[in-house]
BALOBA-1460 file (C-alpha; in Angstrom, 3 decimals):
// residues 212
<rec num="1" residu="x" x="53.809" y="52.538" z="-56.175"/>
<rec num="2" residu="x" x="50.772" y="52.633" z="-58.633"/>
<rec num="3" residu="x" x="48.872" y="55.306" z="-59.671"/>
<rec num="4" residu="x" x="46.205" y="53.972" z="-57.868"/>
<rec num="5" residu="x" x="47.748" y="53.785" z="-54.561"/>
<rec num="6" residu="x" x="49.032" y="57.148" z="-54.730"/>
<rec num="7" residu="x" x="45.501" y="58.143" z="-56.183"/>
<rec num="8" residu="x" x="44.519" y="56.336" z="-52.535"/>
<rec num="9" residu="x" x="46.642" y="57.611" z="-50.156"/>
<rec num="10" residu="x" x="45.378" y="61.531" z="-51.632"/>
<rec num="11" residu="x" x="42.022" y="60.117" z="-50.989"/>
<rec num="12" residu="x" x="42.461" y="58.619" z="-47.570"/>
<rec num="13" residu="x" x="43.764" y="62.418" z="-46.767"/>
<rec num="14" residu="x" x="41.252" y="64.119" z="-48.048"/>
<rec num="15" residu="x" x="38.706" y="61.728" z="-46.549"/>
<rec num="16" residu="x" x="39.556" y="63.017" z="-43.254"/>
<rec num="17" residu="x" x="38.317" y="66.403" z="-43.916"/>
<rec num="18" residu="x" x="34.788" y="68.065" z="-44.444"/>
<rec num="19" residu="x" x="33.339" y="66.989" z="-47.255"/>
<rec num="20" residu="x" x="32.281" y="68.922" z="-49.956"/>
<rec num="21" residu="x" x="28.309" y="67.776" z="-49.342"/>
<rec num="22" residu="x" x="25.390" y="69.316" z="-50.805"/>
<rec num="23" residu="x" x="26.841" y="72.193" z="-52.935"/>
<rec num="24" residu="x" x="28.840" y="69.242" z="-55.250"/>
<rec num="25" residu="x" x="25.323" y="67.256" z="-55.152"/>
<rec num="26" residu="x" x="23.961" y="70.341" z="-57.065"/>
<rec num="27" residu="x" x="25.694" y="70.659" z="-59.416"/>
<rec num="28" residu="x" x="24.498" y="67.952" z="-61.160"/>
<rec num="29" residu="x" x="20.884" y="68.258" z="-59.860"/>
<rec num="30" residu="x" x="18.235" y="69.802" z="-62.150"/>
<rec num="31" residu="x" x="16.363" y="73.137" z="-61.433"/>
<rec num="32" residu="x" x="13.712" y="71.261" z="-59.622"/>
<rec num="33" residu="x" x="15.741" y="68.854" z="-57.595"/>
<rec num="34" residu="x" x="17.872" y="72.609" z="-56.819"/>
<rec num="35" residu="x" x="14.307" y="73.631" z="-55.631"/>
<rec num="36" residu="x" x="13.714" y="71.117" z="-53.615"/>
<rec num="37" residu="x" x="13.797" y="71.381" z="-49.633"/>
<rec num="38" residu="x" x="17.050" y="69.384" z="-49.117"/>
<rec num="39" residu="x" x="18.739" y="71.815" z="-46.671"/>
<rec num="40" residu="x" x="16.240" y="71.226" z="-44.011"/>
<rec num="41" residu="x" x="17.951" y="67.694" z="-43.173"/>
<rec num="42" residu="x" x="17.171" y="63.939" z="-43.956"/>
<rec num="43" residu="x" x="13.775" y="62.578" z="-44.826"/>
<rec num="44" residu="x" x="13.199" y="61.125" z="-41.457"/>
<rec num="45" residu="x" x="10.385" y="58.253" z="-43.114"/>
<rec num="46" residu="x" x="13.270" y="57.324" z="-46.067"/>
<rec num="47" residu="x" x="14.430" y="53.848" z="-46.367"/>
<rec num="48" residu="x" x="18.317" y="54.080" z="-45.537"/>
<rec num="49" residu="x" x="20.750" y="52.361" z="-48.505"/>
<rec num="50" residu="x" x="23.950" y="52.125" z="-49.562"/>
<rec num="51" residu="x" x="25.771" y="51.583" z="-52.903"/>
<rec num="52" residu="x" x="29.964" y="50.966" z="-54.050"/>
<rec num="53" residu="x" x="31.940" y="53.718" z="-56.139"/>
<rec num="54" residu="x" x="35.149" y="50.822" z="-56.468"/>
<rec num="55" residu="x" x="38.113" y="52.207" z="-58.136"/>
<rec num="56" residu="x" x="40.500" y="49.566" z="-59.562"/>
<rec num="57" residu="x" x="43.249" y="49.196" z="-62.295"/>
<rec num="58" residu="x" x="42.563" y="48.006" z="-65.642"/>
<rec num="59" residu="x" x="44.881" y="48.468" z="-68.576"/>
<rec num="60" residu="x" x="46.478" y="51.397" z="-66.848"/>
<rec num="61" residu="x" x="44.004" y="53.253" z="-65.876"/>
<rec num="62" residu="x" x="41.949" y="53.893" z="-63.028"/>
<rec num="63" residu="x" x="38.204" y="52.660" z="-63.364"/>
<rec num="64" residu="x" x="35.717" y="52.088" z="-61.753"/>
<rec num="65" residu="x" x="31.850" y="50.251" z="-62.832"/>
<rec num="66" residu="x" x="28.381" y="51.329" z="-63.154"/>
<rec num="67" residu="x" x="24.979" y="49.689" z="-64.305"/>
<rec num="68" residu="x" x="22.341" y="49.898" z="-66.415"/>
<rec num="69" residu="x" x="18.967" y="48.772" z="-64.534"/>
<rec num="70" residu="x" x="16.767" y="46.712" z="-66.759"/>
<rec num="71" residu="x" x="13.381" y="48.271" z="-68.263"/>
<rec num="72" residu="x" x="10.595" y="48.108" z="-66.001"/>
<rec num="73" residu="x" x="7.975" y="49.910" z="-64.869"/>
<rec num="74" residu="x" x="9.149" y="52.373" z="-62.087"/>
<rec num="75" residu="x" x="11.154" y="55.512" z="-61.466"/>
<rec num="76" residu="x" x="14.696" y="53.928" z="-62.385"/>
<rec num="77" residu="x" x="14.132" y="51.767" z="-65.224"/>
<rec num="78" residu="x" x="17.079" y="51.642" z="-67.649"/>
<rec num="79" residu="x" x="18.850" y="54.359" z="-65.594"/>
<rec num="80" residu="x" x="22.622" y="53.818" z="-64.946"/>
<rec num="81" residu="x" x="23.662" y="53.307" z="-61.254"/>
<rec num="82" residu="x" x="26.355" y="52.532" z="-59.126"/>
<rec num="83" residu="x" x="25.638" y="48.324" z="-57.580"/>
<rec num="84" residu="x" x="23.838" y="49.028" z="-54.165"/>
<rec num="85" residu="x" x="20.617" y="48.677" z="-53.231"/>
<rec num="86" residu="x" x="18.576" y="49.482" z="-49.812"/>
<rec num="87" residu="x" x="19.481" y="48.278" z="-46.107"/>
<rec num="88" residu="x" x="19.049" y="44.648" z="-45.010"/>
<rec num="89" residu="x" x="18.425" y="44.037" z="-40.919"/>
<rec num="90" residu="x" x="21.874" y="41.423" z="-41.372"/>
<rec num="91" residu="x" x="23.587" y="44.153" z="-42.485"/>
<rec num="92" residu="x" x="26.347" y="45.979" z="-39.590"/>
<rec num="93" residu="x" x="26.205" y="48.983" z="-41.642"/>
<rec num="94" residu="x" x="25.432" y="50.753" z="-44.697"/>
<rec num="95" residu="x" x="29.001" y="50.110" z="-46.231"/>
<rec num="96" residu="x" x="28.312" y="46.833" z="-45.539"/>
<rec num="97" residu="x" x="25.211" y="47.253" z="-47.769"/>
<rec num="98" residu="x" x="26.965" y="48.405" z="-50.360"/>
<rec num="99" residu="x" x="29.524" y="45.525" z="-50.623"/>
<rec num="100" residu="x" x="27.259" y="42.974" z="-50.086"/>
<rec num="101" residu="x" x="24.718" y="44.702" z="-53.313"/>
<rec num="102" residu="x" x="27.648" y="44.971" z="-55.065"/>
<rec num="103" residu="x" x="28.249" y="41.431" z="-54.943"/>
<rec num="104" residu="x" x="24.647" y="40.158" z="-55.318"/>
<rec num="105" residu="x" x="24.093" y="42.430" z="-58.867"/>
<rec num="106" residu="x" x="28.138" y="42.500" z="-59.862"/>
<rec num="107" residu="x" x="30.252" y="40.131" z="-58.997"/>
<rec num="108" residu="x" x="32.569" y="42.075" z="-56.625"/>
<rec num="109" residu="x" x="34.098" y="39.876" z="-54.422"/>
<rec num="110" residu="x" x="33.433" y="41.582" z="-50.729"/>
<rec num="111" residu="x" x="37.368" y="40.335" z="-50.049"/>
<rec num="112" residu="x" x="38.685" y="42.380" z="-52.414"/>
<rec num="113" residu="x" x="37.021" y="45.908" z="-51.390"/>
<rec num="114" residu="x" x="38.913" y="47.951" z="-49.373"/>
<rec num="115" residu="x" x="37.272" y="50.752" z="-48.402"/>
<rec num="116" residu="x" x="38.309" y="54.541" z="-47.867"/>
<rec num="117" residu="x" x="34.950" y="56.296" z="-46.603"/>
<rec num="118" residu="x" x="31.546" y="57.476" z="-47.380"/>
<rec num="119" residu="x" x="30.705" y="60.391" z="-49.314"/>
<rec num="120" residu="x" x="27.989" y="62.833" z="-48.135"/>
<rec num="121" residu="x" x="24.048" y="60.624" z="-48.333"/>
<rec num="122" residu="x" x="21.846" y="61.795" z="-50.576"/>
<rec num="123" residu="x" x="18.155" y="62.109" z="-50.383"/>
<rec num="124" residu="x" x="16.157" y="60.783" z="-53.988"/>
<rec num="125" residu="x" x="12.692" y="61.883" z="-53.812"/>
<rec num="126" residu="x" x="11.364" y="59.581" z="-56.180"/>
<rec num="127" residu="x" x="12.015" y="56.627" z="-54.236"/>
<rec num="128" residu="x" x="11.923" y="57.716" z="-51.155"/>
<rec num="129" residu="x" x="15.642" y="56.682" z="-50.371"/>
<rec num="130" residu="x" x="18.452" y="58.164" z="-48.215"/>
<rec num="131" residu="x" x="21.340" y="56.594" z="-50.404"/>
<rec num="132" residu="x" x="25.097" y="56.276" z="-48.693"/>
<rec num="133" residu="x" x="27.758" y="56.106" z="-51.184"/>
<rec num="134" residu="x" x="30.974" y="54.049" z="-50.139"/>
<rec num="135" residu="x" x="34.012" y="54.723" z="-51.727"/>
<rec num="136" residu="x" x="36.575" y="51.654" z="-52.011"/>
<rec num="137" residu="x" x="39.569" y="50.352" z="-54.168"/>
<rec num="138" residu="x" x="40.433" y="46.824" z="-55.313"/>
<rec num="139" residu="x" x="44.184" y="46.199" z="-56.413"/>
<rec num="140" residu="x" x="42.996" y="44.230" z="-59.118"/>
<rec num="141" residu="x" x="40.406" y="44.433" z="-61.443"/>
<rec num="142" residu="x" x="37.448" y="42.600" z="-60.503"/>
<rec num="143" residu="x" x="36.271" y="39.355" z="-62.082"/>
<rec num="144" residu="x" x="32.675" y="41.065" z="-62.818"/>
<rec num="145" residu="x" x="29.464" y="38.701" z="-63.263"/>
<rec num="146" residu="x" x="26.350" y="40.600" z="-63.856"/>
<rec num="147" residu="x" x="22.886" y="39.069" z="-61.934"/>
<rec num="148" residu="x" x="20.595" y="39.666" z="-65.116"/>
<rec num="149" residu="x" x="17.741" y="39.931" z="-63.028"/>
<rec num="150" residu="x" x="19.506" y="43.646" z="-61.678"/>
<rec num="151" residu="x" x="21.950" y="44.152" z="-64.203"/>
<rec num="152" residu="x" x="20.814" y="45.183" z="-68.326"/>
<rec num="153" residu="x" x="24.877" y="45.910" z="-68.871"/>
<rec num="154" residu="x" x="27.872" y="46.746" z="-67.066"/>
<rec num="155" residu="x" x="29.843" y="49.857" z="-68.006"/>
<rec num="156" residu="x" x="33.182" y="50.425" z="-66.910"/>
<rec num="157" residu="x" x="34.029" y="54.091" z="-66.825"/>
<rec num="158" residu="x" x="38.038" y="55.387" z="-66.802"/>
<rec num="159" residu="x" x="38.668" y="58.333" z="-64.274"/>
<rec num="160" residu="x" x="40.238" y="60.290" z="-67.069"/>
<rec num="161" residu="x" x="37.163" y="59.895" z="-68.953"/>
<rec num="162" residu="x" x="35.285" y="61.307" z="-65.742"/>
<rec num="163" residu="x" x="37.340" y="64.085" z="-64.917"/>
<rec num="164" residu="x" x="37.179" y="65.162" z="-68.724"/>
<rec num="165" residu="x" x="35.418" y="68.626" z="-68.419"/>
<rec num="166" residu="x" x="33.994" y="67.572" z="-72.183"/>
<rec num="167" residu="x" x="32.201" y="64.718" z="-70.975"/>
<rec num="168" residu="x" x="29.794" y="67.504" z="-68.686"/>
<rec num="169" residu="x" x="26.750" y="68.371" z="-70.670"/>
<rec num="170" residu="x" x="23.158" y="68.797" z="-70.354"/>
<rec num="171" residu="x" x="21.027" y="65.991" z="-72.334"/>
<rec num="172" residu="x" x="16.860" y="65.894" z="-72.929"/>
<rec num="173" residu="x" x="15.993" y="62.842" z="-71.240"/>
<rec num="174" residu="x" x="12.382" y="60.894" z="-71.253"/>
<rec num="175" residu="x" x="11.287" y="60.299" z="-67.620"/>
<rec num="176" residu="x" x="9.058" y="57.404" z="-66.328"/>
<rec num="177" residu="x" x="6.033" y="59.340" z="-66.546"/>
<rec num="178" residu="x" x="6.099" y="59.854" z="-70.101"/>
<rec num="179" residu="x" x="7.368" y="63.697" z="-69.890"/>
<rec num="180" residu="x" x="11.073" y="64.554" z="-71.615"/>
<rec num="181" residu="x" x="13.402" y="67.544" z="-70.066"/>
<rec num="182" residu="x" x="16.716" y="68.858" z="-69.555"/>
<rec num="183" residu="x" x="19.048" y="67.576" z="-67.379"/>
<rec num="184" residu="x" x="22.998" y="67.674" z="-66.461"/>
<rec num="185" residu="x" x="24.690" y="65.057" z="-67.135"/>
<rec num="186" residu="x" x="27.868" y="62.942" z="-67.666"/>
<rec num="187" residu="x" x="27.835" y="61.782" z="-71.187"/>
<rec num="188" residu="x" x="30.813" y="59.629" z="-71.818"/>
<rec num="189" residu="x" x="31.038" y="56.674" z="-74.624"/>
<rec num="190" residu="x" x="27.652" y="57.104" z="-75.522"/>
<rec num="191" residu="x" x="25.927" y="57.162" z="-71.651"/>
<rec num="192" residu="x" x="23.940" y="59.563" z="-69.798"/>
<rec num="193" residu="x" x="24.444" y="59.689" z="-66.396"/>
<rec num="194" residu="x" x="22.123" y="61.948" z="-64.821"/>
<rec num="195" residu="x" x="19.969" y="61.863" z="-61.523"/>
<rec num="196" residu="x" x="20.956" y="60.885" z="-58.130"/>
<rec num="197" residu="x" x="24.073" y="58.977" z="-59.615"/>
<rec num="198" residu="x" x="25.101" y="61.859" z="-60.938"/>
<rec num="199" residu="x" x="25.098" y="63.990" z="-57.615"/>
<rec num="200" residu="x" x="26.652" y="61.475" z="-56.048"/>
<rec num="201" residu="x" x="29.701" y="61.010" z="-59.027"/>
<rec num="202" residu="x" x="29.796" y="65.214" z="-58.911"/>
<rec num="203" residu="x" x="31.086" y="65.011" z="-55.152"/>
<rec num="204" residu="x" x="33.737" y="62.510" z="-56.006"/>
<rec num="205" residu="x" x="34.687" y="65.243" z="-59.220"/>
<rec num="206" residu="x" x="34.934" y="67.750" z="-56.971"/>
<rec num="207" residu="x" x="36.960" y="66.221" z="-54.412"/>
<rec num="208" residu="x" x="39.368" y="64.860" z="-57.253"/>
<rec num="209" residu="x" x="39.709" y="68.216" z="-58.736"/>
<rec num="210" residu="x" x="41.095" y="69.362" z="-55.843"/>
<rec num="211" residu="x" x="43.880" y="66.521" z="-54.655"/>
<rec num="212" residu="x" x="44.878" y="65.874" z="-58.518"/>
């Protein structure tokens, strides 16, 4: 058996317990977002979406692949993401979002995703969206083919890399609006990670710090 498989079966365990939710979220949130009013619920008017967190093998380690969004004029430009994007009426569910974005912007061959559960759905302000992160594995490493239209570059991120406690740190980062501050964030080969990606990653941290 694999280190990923055993990595999976932990997972699938864990999955069927109570997440760790909103507390995780903050910890990579900045003072305002901690400020904000998410404990009174979901943003009833926010456009429902979904995005992948894949883990697969690649070299012997566990990975898994985020983007960098291409510059343009709105909230997320250049930001790194996980592939996903908001909810389409064909779409069964919002997993089913998430696989299908995946494969529009990535590559990821819907086939190959098998999928363990959802982590807790985070509200981002800015956009007005009520993300749904899916959490899947792939036994093999995905044949990746970025849509240039969605995807600047690909970065493929190794879980011992992530769960490095060194790779934590606070950055100054220039926002849309023309305005630089502080954030958390994961800073690992030379990329900030910071925002709503970043809340949603700190969940999964948290959850692996506790089955590894």
């Amino acid at each position: 058996m694999t280190d990923l498989q055993l990595l999976v079966e932990k997972l699938d365990k864990r999955f069927k317990l109570l997440l760790p939710g909103l507390d995780s979220q903050l910890i990579m949130a900045s003072r305002k977002r901690v400020n904000f009013k998410l404990r009174t619920g979901l943003m009833s008017s926010a456009r429902p979406s979904g995005v992948l967190l894949l883990l697969y093998p690649k070299d012997g380690e566990i990975c898994f692949i985020l983007m960098r969004r291409p510059d343009y004029t709105g909230v997320h430009s250049g930001q790194i993401s996980l592939p996903g994007g908001k909810f389409e009426p064909g779409d069964s569910d919002l997993v089913a979002t998430a696989i299908r974005e995946a494969k529009e912007e990535v590559g990821i061959k819907p086939s190959a995703v098998n999928i363990i559960g959802t982590l807790t759905p985070l509200y981002i302000p800015p956009s007005n969206y009520i993300v749904t992160p899916a959490l899947g594995w792939a036994e093999q490493r995905p044949v990746f083919k970025a849509d240039p239209r969605e995807v600047d570059e690909m970065i493929e991120v190794r879980l011992s890399d992530f769960l490095d406690d060194r790779h934590v740190q606070s950055k100054r980062i220039k926002l849309f609006i023309g305005l630089s501050a502080n954030f958390p964030c994961f800073y690992i080969d030379g990329n900030i990670i910071w925002g709503a990606t970043a809340m949603m990653l700190s969940e999964f941290r948290v959850i692996l710090k506790e089955i590894l």
